[in-house]
N, C-alpha and C positions, 0 to 999 in steps of 0.2 A: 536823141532819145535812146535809152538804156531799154534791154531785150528783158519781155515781162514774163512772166509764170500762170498760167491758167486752168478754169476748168472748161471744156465745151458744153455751151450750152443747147446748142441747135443747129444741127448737120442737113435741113432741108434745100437746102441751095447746093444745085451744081459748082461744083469747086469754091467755096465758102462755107467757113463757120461764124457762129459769133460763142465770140470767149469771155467768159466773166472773169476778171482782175481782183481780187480782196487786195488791201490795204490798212495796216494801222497809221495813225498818226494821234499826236498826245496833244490832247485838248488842257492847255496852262490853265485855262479858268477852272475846272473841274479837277482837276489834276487825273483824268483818266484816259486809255487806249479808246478809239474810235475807231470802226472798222467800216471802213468806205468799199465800196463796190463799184465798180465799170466794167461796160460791156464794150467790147473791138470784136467786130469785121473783119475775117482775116483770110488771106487768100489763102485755100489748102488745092498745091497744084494735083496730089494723086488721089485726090479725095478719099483719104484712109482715116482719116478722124470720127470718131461715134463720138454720142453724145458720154460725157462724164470721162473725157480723156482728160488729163495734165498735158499741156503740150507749153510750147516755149518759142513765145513773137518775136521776131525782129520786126523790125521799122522800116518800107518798103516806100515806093513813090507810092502816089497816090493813083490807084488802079482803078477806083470806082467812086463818086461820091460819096462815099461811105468807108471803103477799106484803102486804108493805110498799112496796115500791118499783113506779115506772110508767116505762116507757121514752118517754123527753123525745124523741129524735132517733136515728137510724144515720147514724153518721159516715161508717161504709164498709162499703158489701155487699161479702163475700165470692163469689169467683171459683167459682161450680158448673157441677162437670163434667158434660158430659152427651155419650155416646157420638154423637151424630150427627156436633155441630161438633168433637169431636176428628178421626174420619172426613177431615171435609173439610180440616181443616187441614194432615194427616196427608198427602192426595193431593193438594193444592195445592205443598205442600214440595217432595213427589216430583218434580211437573210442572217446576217451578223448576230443580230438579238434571239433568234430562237435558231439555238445551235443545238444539236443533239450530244455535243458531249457535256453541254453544262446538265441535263437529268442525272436527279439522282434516287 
């Protein structure tokens, strides 16, 4: 098996995620793309995966009845919101908009 590309879908397991896989394949009857989905089990050993990362499986022994795969790398952490720095971003914007040198 060839090392896949995904996104995390659920980081509630101690040391495990599950990663959802997209896929095209061309359906000849239709003559159109078809985008398949699967979900892998994947062992994450430092448990630093969130949820909406891209990470990148290789293909491992079989660790659990369920995971085969080990997470190699994250490509790219996903953007998490957290009410503080929306806050500040939010009254920085503000500050920005009503400047005293725009009066005229």
């Amino acid at each position: 098996m060839k090392p896949v590309i995904g996104t995390v879908v659920s980081n509630k397991m101690q040391k495990s995620v599950v990663v959802s896989v997209d896929r095209l394949f061309h359906n000849k009857f239709f003559n159109r793309y078809v985008k398949r989905t699967s979900k892998f089990m994947a062992h994450d050993d430092t448990d630093s995966c969130n949820i909406g990362d891209r990470v990148k499986l290789d293909p491992s022994r079989p660790l659990s009845k369920h995971k085969h795969w080990a997470v190699s790398e994250i490509i790219k952490k996903a953007r998490i919101y957290s009410p503080q720095a929306a806050a500040t971003a939010s009254a920085s914007i503000a500050d920005s908009q009503i400047s005293p040198s725009s009066s005229s």
